[in-house]
C-alpha positions in Angstrom: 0.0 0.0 0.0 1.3 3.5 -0.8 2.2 6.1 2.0 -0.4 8.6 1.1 -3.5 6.0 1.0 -2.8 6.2 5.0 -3.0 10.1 5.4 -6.0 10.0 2.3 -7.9 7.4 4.1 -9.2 9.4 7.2 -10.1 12.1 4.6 -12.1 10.1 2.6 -14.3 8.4 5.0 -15.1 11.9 6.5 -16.2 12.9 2.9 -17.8 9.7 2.5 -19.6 10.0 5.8 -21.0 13.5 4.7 -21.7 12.4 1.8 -24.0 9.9 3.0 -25.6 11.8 5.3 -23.8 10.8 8.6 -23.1 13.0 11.5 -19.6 14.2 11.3 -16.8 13.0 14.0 -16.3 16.9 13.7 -19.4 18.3 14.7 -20.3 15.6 17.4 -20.5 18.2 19.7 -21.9 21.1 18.3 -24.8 23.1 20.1 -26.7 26.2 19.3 -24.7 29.3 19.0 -24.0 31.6 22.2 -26.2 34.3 20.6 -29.2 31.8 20.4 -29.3 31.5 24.0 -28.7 35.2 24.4 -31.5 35.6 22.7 -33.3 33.1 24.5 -32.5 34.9 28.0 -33.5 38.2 26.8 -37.1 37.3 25.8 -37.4 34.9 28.9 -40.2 36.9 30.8 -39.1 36.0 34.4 -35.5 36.6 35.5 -34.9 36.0 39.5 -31.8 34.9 41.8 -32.9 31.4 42.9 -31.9 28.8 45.9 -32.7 25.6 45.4 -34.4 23.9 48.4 -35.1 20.5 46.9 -35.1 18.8 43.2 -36.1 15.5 42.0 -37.5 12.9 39.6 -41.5 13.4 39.3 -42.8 10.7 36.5 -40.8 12.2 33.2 -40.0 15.6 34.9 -37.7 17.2 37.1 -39.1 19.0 39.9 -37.5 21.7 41.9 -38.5 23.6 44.5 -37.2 27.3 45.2 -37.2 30.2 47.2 -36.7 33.6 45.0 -34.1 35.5 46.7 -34.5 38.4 44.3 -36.7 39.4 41.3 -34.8 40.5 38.4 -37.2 40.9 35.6 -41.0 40.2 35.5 -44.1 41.4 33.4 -46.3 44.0 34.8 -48.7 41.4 35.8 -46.4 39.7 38.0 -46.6 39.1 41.2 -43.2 37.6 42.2 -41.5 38.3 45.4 -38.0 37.9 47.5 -38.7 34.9 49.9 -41.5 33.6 47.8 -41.6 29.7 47.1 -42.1 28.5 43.3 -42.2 25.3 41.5 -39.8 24.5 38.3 -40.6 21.8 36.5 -39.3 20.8 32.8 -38.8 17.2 31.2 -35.8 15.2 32.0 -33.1 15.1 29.4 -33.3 12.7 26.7 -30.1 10.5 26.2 -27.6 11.3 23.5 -25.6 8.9 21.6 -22.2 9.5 20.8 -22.4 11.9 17.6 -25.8 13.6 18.4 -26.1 17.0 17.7 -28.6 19.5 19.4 -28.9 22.2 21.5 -27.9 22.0 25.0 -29.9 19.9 27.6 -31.4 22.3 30.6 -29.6 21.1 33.5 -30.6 19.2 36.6 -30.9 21.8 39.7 -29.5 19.9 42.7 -30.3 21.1 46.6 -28.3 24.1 47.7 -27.1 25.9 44.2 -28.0 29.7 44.1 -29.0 30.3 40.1 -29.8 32.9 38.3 -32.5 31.3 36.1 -34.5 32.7 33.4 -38.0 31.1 33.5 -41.9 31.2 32.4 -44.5 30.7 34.1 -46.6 27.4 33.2 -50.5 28.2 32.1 -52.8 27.7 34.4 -50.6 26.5 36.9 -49.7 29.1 39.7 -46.1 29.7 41.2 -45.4 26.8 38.6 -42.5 27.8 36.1 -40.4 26.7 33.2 -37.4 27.2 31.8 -37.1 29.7 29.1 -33.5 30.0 27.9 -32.8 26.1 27.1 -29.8 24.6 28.4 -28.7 28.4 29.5 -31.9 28.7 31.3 -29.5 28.8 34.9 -25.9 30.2 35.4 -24.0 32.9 33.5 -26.0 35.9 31.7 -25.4 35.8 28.3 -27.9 38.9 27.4 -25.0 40.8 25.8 -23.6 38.3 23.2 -25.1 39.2 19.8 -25.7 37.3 16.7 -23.0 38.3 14.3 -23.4 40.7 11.4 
């Protein structure tokens, strides 16, 4: 076998994989871009500091339990306060295989962690919320970064 058919041989399966169809080995990682989850945080309507007094499995869901330690952002309408309890509650995150692409998965609150989490509230459910910024819906602010020109 020639030398180059070894350095060729990587190449082509990669073009062969895309050309099939395949995920690539290259982009078996990839997620939605910082600005999509800026923007995801910017038009979440509820924004609040949040301690986490108790999470767990609930059927398909993860439930959390939290006290607000400080309102942020909220509609007119809303009648969110400091010390008041409130219910998150959003689907557990499916399983990926190895090479599965997709946005990030929201993350499992555990007791104790202080977030800053931007949420909605669930219709018809009261003090009930879910996340509204994906899998940035909790931690860093990311409001600034801006889709590029």
């Amino acid at each position: 076998m020639h030398p180059t058919w070894r350095l060729r041989c990587p190449a082509l399966l990669l073009t062969g994989a895309l050309a099939l169809g395949l995920p690539s080995p290259l982009a078996a990682r990839a997620e939605l871009p910082p600005w999509a989850y800026a923007e995801q945080q910017r038009q979440a309507p509820v924004v609040v500091e949040l301690e986490v007094l108790s999470a767990a499995k609930v059927a398909s869901n993860w439930q959390v339990h939290g006290r607000v330690l400080k309102v942020i952002r909220q509609p007119s309408t809303g009648r969110l306060h400091s010390n008041q309890r409130v219910i998150l509650r959003y689907p557990l995150p499916e399983g990926r295989t190895a090479g599965m692409v997709g946005p990030a998965p929201v993350p499992l609150l555990r007791r104790g962690e202080r977030v800053k989490a931007w949420i909605q509230p669930l219709p018809g459910e009261i003090g009930v919320f879910a996340p509204a910024a994906g899998g940035r819906s909790f931690g860093p602010p990311m409001e600034e970064v801006m889709e590029p020109k």
